[in-house]
C-alpha positions as a LaTeX table, in Angstrom:
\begin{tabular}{lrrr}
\hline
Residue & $x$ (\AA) & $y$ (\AA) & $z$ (\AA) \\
\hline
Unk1 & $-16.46$ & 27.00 & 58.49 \\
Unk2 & $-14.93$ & 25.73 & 55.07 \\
Unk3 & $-17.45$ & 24.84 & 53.11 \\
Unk4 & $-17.12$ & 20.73 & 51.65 \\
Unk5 & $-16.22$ & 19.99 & 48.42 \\
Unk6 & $-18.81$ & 17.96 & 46.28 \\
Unk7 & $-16.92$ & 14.69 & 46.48 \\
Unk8 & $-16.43$ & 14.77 & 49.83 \\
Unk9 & $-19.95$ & 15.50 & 50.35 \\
Unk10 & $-20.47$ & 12.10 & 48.16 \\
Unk11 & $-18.25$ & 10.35 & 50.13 \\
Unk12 & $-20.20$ & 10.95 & 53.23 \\
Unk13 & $-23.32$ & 9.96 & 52.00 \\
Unk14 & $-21.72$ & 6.58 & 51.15 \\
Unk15 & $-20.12$ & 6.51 & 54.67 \\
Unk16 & $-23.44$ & 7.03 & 56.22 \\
Unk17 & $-25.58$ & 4.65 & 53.97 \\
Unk18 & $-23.00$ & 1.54 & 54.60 \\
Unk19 & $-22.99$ & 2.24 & 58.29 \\
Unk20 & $-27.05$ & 2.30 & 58.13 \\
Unk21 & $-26.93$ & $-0.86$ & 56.41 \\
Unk22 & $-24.14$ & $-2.31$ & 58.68 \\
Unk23 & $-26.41$ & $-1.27$ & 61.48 \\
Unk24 & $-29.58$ & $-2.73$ & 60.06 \\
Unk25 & $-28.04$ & $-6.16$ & 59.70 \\
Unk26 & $-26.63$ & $-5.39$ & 63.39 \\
Unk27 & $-23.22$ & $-5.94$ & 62.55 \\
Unk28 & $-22.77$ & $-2.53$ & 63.24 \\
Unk29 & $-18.51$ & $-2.69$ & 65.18 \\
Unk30 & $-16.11$ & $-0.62$ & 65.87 \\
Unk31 & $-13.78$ & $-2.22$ & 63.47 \\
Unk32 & $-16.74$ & $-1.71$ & 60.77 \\
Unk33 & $-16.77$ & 1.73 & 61.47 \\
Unk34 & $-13.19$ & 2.56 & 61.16 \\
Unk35 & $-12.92$ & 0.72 & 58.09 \\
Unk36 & $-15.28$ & 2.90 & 56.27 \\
Unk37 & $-13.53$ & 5.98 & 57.38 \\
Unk38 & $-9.85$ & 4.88 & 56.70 \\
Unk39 & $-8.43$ & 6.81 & 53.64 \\
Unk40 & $-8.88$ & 4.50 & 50.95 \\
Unk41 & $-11.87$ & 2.87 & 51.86 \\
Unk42 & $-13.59$ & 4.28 & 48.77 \\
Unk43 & $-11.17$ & 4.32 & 45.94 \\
Unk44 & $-10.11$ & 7.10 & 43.65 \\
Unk45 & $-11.69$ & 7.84 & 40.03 \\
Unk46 & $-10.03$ & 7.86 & 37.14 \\
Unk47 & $-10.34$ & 11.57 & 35.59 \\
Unk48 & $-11.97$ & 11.64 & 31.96 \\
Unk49 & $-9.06$ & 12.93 & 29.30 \\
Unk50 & $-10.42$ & 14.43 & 25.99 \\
Unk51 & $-8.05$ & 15.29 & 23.57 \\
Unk52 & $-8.80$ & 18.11 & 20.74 \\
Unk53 & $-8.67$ & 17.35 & 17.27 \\
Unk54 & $-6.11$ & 19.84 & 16.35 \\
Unk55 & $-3.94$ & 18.20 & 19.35 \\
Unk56 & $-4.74$ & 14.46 & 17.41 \\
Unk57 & $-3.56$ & 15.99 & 14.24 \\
Unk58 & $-0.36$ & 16.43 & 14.61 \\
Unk59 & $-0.60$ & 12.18 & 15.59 \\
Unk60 & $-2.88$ & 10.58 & 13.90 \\
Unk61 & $-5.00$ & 11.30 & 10.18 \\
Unk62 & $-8.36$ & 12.08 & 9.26 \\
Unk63 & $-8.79$ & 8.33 & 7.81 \\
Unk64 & $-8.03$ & 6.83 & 10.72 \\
Unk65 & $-11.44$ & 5.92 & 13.06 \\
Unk66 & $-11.95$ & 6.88 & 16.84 \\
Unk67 & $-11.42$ & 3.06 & 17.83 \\
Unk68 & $-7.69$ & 3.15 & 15.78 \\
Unk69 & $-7.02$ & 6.23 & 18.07 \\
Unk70 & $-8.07$ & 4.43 & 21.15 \\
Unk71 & $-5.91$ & 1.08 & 20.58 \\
Unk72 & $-3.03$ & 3.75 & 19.56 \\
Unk73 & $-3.36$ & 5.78 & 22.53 \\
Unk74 & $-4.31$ & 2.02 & 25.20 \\
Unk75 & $-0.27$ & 0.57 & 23.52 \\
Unk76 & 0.98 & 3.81 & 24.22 \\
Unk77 & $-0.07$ & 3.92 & 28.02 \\
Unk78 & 0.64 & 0.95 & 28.45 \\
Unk79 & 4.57 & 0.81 & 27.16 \\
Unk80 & 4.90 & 3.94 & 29.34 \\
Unk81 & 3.72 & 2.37 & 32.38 \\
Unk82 & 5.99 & $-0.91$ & 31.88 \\
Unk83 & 8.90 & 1.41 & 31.03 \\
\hline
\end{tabular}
């Protein structure tokens, strides 16, 4: 038997504590029950990014603070995605 990964693992422990609570307000359906199992019930996480600093070097200077970066980085995204 393949062995689950850990997020799937957390996803069923979500599954099963909604249900309970579904249950325990007895409104506990068949509809409720496929709705917490369709794919996208839960939604995805976004994935942490960390840059190194020799990467950021070649961008940005030693002057400029952590929160420049960021606002640098948030404009960047952004034009990307409405490109």
């Amino acid at each position: 038997m393949k062995a689950s990964s850990p997020a799937a693992k957390r996803k069923s422990i979500k599954q099963s504590y909604l249900l309970r609570e579904e249950s325990e307000k007895g409104e506990l359906t068949k509809a409720a029950i496929k709705r917490v199992f369709e794919p996208g019930f839960f939604p995805n996480k976004v994935k942490p990014v960390k840059f190194s600093g020799q990467f950021l070097s070649e961008f940005f200077n030693e002057q400029q603070s952590v929160e420049e970066i960021e606002g640098v980085v948030v404009e960047a995204l952004r034009a990307y995605k409405n490109k």
